[in-house]
C-alpha positions in Angstrom: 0.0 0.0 0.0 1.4 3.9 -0.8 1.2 5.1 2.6 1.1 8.8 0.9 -1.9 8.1 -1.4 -3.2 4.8 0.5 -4.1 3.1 -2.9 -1.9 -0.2 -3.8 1.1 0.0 -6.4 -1.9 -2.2 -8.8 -4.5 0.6 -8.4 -1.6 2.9 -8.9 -0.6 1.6 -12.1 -4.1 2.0 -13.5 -4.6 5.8 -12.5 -1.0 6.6 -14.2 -2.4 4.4 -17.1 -5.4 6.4 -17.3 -4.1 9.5 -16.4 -1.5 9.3 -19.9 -4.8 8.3 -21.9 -6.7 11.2 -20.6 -3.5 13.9 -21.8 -3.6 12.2 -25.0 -6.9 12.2 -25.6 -6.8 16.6 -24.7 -4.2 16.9 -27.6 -6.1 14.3 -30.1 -9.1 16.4 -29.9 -7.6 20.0 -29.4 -5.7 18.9 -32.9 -9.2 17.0 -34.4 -10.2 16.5 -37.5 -12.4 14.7 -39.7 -9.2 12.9 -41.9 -6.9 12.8 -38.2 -9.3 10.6 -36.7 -10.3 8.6 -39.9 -6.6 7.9 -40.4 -6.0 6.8 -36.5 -8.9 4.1 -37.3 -7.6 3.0 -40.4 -4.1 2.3 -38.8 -5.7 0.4 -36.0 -7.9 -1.2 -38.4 -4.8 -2.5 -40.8 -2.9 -3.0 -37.8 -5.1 -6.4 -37.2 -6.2 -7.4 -41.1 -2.3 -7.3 -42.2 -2.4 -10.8 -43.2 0.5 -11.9 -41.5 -0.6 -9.8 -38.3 -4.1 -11.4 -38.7 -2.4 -15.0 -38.6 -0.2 -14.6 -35.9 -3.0 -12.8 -33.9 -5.3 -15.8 -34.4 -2.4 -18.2 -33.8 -1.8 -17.0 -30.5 -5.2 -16.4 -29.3 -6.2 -20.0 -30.0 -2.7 -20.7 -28.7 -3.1 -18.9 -25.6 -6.9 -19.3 -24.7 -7.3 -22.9 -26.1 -10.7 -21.5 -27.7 -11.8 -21.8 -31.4 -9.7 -22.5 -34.5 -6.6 -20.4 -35.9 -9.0 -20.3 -39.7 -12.1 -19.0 -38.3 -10.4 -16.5 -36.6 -8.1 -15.4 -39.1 -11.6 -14.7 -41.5 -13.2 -13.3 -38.2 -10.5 -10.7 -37.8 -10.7 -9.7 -41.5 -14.4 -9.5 -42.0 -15.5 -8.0 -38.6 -12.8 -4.9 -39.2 -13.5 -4.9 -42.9 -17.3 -4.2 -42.6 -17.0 -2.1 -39.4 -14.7 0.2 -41.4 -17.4 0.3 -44.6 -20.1 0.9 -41.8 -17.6 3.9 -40.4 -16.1 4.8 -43.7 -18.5 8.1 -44.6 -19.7 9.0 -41.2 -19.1 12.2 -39.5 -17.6 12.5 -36.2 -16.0 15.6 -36.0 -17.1 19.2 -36.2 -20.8 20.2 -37.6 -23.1 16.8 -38.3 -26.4 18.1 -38.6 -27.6 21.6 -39.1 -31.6 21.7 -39.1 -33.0 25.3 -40.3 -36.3 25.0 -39.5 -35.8 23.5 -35.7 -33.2 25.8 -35.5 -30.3 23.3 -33.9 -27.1 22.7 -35.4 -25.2 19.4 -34.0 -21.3 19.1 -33.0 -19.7 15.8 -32.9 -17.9 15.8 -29.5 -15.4 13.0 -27.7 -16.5 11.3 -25.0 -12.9 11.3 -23.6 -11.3 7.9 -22.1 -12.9 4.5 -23.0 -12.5 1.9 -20.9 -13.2 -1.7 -22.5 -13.6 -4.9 -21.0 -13.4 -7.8 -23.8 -13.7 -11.4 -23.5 -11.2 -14.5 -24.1 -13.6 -15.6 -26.8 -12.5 -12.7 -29.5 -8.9 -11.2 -27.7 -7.9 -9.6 -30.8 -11.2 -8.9 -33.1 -13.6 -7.3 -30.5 -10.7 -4.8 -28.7 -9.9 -3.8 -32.8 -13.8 -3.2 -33.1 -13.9 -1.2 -29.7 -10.4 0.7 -30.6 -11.5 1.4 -34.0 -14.9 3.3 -32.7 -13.5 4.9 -30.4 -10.6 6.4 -32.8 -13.2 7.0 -34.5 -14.8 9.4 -32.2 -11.9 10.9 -30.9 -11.4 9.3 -28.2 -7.9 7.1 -26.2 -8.9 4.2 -24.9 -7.8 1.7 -22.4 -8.8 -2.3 -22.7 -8.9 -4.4 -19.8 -8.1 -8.0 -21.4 -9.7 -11.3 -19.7 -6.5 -13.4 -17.9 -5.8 -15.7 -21.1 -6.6 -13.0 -23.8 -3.6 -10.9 -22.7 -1.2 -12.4 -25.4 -3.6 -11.5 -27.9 -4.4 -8.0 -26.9 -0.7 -7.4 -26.0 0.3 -8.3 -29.7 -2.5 -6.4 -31.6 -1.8 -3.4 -29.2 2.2 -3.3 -30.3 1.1 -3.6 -33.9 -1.5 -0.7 -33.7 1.5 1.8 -31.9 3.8 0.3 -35.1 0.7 1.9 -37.1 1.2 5.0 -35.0 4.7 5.5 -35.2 4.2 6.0 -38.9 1.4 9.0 -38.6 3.1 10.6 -35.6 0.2 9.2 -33.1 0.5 9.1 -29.3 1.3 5.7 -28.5 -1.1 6.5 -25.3 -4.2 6.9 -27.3 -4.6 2.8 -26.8 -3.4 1.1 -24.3 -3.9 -1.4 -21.9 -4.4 -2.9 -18.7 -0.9 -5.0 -18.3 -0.5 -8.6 -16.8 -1.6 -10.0 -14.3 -5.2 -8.7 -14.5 -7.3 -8.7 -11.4 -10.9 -7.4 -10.9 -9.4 -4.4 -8.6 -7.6 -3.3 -11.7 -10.5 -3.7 -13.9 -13.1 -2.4 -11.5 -10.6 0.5 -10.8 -10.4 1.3 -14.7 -14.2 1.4 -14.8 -14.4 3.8 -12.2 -12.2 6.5 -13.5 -13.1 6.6 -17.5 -15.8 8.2 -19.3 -17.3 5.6 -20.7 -17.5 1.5 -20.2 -17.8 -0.8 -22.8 -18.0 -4.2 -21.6 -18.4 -7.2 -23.6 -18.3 -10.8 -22.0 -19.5 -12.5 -18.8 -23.2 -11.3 -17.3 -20.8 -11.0 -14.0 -18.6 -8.4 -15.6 -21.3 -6.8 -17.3 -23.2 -6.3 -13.7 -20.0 -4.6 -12.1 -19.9 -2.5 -15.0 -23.1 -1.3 -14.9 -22.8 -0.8 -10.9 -19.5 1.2 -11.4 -21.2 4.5 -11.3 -19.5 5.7 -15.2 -22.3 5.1 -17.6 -21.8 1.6 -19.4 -22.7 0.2 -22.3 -22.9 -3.7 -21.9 -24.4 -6.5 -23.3 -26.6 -9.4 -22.9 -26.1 -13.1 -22.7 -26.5 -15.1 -25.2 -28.2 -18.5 -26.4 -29.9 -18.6 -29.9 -32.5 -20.7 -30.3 -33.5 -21.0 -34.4 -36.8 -22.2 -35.6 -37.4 -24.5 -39.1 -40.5 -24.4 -40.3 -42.9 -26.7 -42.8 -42.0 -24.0 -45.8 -38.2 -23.7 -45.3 -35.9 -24.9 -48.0 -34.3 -27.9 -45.5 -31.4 -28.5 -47.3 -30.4 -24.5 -46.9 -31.3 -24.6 -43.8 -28.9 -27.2 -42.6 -26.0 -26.0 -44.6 -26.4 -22.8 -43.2 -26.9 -24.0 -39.6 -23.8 -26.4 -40.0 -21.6 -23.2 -41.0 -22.6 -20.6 -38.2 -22.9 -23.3 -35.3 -19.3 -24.8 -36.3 -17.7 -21.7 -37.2 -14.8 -20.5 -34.7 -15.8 -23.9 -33.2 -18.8 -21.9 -31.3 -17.3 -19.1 -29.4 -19.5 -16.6 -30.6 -22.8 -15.4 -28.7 -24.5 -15.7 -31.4 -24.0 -19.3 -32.4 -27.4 -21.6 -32.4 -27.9 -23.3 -29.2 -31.6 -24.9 -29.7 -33.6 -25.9 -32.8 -36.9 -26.3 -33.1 -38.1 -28.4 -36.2 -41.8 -28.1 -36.6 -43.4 -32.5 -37.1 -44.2 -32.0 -40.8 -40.5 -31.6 -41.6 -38.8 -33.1 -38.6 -37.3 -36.7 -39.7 -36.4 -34.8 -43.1 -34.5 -31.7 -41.8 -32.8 -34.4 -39.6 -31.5 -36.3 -42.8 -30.4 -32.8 -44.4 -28.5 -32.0 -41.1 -26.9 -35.6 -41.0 -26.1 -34.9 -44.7 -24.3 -31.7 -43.6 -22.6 -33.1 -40.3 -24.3 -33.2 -37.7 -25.0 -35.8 -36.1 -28.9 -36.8 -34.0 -28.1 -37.9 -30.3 -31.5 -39.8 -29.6 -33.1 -38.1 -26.3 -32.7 -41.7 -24.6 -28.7 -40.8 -24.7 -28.8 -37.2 -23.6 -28.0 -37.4 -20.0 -24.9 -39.2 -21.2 -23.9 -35.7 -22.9 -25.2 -33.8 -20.4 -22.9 -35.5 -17.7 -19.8 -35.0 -19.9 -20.3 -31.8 -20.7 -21.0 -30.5 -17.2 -19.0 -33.1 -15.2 -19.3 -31.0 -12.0 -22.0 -28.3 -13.1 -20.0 -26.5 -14.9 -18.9 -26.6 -18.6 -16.3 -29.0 -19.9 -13.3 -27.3 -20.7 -12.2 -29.8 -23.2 -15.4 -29.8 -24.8 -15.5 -25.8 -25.0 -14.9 -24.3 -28.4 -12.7 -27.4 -29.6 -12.5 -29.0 -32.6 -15.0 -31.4 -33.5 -12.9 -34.5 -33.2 -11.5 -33.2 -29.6 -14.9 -32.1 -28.6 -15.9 -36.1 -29.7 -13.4 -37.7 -27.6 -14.4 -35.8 -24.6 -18.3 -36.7 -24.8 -17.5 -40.0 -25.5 -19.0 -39.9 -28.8 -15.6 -40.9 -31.1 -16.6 -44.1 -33.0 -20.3 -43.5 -31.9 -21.1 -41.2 -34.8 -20.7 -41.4 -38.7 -17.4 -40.3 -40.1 -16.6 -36.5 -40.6 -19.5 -35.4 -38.1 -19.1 -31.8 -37.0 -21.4 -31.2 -34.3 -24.2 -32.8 -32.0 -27.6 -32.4 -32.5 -29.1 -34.0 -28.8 -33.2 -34.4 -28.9 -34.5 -33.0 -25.6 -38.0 -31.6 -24.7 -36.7 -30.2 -21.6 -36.4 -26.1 -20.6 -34.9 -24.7 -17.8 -32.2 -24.4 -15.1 -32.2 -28.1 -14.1 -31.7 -28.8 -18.1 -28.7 -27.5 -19.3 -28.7 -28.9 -22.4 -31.7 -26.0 -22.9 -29.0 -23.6 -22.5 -25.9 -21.7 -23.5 -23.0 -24.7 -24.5 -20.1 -23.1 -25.9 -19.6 -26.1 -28.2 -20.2 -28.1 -31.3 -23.1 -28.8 -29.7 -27.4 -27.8 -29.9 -30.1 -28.8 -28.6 -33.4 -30.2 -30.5 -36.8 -29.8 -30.3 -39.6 -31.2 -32.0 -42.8 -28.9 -32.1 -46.3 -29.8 -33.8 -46.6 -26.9 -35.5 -45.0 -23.3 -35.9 -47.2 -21.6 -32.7 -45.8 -24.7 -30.8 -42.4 -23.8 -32.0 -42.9 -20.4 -31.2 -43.7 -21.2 -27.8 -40.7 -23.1 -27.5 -38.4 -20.8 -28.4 -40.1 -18.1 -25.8 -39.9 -20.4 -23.1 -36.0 -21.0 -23.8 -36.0 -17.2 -24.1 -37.6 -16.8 -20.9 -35.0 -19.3 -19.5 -31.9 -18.1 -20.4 -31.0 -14.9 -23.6 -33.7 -12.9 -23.7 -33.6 -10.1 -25.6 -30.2 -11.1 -28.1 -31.6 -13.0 -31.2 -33.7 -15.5 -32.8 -33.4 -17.6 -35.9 -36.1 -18.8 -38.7 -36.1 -20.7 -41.6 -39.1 -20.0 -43.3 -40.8 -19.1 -46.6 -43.1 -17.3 -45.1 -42.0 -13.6 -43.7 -45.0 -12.9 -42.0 -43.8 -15.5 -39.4 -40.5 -13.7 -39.0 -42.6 -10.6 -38.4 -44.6 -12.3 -36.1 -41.5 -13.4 -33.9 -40.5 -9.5 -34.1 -43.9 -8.9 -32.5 -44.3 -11.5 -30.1 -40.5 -12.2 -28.3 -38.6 -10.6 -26.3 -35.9 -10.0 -28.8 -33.8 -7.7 -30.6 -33.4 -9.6 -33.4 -34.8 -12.1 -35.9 -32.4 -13.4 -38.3 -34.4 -14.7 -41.3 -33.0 -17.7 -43.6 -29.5 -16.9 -42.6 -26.3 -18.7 -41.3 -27.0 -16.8 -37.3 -23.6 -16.5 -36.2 -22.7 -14.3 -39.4 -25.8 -12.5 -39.7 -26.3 -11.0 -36.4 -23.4 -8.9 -35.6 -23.2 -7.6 -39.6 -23.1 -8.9 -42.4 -21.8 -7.8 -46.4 -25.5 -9.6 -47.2 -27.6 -7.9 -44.4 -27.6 -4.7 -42.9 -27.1 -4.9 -39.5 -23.8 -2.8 -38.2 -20.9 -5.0 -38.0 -20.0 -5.7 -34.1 -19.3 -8.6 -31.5 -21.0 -7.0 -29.4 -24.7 -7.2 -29.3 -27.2 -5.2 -27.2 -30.2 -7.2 -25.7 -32.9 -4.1 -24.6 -35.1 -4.3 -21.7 -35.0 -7.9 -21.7 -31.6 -8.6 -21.3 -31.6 -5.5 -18.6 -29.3 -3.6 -21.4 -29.4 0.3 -22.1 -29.1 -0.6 -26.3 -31.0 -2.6 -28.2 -28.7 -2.4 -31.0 -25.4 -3.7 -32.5 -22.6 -1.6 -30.3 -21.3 0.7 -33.1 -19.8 4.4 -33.5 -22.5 6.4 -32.2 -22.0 4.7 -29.0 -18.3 6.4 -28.6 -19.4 9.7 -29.2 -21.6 12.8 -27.9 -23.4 15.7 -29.7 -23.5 19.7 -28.4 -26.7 20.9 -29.4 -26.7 24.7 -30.7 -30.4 26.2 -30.3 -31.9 29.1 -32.0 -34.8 30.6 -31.5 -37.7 29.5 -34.1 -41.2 31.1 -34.5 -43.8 29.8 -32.4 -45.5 26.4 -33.1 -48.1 26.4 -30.5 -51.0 24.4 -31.4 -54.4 25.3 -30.5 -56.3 23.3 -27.8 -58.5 21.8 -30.8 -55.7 20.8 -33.0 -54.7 18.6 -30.0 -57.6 16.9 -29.0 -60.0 17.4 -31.0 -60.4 14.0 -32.1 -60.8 13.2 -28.7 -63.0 15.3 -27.8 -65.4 13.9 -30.2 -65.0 10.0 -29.3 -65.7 11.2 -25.1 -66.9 14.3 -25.0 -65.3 17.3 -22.9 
């Protein structure tokens, strides 16, 4: 403990950290401009999609968190920076971005100051680039507090964004980090002295980040659960299933977890998955999965995000299933928090149910939603939109991802138009303050300039006046 302060040499270390981000986020904005702060996203953008950067960013994070494949991540890095820097390519952050005559307000784009983002071991480099990159964007330094085993990762893409730097004459303290060995003082100290929190990752972090007392934007948990209808197109269905739920071997929040075949279709969607990869576990086998995969109540560490031959071995499964099977498909009619299989796995492996029709799917699915990832996404494969509208209506959702691979589709897509992000906003139902993919507008802040107008006072009439003539005066 500093006797002189009375604040430990960790807390210390974070206050100096954040005190060299706040001084060089004064002289980034007192020397803005549109192109400066364009450029200083661009460099932290290239600094993670140089291809041999990209590979030896995924390299180690699989390395160093034992999470996903070295592939995936490689085309995760790439895509998730390319389209966030299309999304961000023509928007204005600095100086005048709206000027309104007739309301007579004129908006300036203004930095929030010091972003402080906690990220996940799940994406160590791709989701700190997305967060660094919007908040370049905006004019803003900001400061990342890595999880333990995504240090490596953010370390490396960190020293590849000041090499960036270097070359434009950019304060190196514009990004930095929290350094090894991370605690939850550290983090909770960095939380408590920025402007702004963006925290992506465990429902445990998001809490103490939204308890911190600096406003937070956070984000729900996930655990997609994707309908197939009579009228869906089976054998797109399962290809496109097959691709999101495998891809990155499952880390991502936004990879199926449930699906619910409607009976007319069932046995044939089944065939069209097996045709894809995955394999049926009959429900009469399921509580041998579910006692491998959470051998103690928790989640099997050598079944999380591994390949699917590893993730095999560990349930048990090699030599059980055809030849080149990429994930598990276990029947279960179950929902709840004594049935975990009904719940968020981390794996190469869903659960599936078997509904009579599409309002029994439906109720399924907002049962599981009720149980566990309310307000993050739902899937449908359907040829009929009104359905997909009807989900929109009827769940507590944000999002309803129609005849699409769900893991690509809901954080952004080249195909769709949602905002490219990892980082996905669950509303009210998730107890979030968004309800939208976390993107540039959330790392910035408008002035408002107001001028008088003439008057626009309505009469009383003009007001109520259909009122008054349904009930009276």
């Amino acid at each position: 403990m500093n006797a002189q302060d009375g604040i430990s040499p960790e807390i210390a270390e974070v206050d100096r950290i954040v005190a060299q981000a706040r001084k060089a986020q004064r002289a980034f904005e007192a020397g803005g401009s549109q192109a400066l702060y364009d450029k200083a996203a661009l460099a932290a953008g290239w600094a993670i999609m140089e291809p041999a950067r990209n590979k030896a960013l995924a390299e180690t994070a699989v390395e160093t968190t034992g999470l996903g494949n070295v592939p995936d991540k490689i085309t995760k890095n790439h895509r998730k920076t390319l389209g966030l820097l299309r999304d961000i390519a023509d928007v204005k952050t600095h100086g005048v971005i709206n000027d309104d005559p007739t309301a007579g307000i004129t908006e300036i784009a203004r930095p929030i100051g010091v972003i402080g983002a906690v990220v996940p071991s799940t994406n160590p480099a791709a989701t700190p680039a997305n967060n660094i990159i919007n908040a370049l964007k905006g004019g803003n330094s900001i400061v990342v507090a890595p999880s333990p085993k995504g240090v490596a990762s953010c370390e490396m893409l960190i020293d590849y964004i000041h090499s960036e730097f270097d070359k434009l004459g950019l304060d190196r303290n514009l990004v930095q980090m929290i350094p090894a060995p991370g605690s939850k003082a550290k983090t909770q100290r960095l939380m408590e002295t920025v402007d702004r929190v963006i925290c992506t990752g465990s429902q445990n972090n998001v809490h103490r980040a939204q308890s911190c007392g600096t406003p937070a934007v956070a984000v729900g948990a996930g655990n997609v659960t994707v309908i197939v209808d009579e009228t869906a197109d089976l054998q797109a269905a399962a290809a496109k299933i097959t691709a999101s739920k495998c891809f990155d071997n499952a880390t991502s929040c936004s990879s199926e977890n449930a699906l619910v075949v409607v009976d007319a279709v069932y046995d044939a969607f089944v065939t069209a998955m097996a045709a894809e990869g995955g394999a049926l576990v009959p429900s009469s086998e399921a509580s041998v999965i579910v006692a491998r995969l959470w051998p103690d109540g928790h989640l099997n560490r050598s079944v999380i995000a591994q390949d699917a031959d590893k993730m095999l071995e560990a349930l048990g499964m090699a030599g059980k299933v055809p030849e080149g099977t990429k994930f598990l498909a276990v029947e279960t009619d179950e929902i709840g928090p004594d049935y975990p299989l009904s719940g968020e796995k981390l794996s190469r492996v869903l659960a599936l149910y078997r509904a009579e029709d599409f309002e029994a799917a439906k109720a399924l699915a907002a049962r599981i939603l009720a149980y566990q990832g309310a307000g993050h996404s739902v899937g449908i494969h359907t040829d009929d939109d009104t359905r997909a509208v009807g989900l929109g209506r009827d769940l507590p959702t944000c999002r309803v991802i129609v005849n699409q691979a769900h893991t690509f589709a809901t954080g952004g897509s080249f195909n769709n138009g949602m905002p490219f992000s990892l980082s996905m906003g669950c509303g009210s139902w998730g107890r979030n303050s968004i309800d939208t993919n976390l993107h540039w507008r959330h790392f910035v802040q408008t002035t408002k300039i107001v001028r008088e107008t003439p008057p626009r006072e309505p009469e009383l009439e003009e007001i109520f006046g259909v009122y008054w003539s349904e009930v009276g005066q």
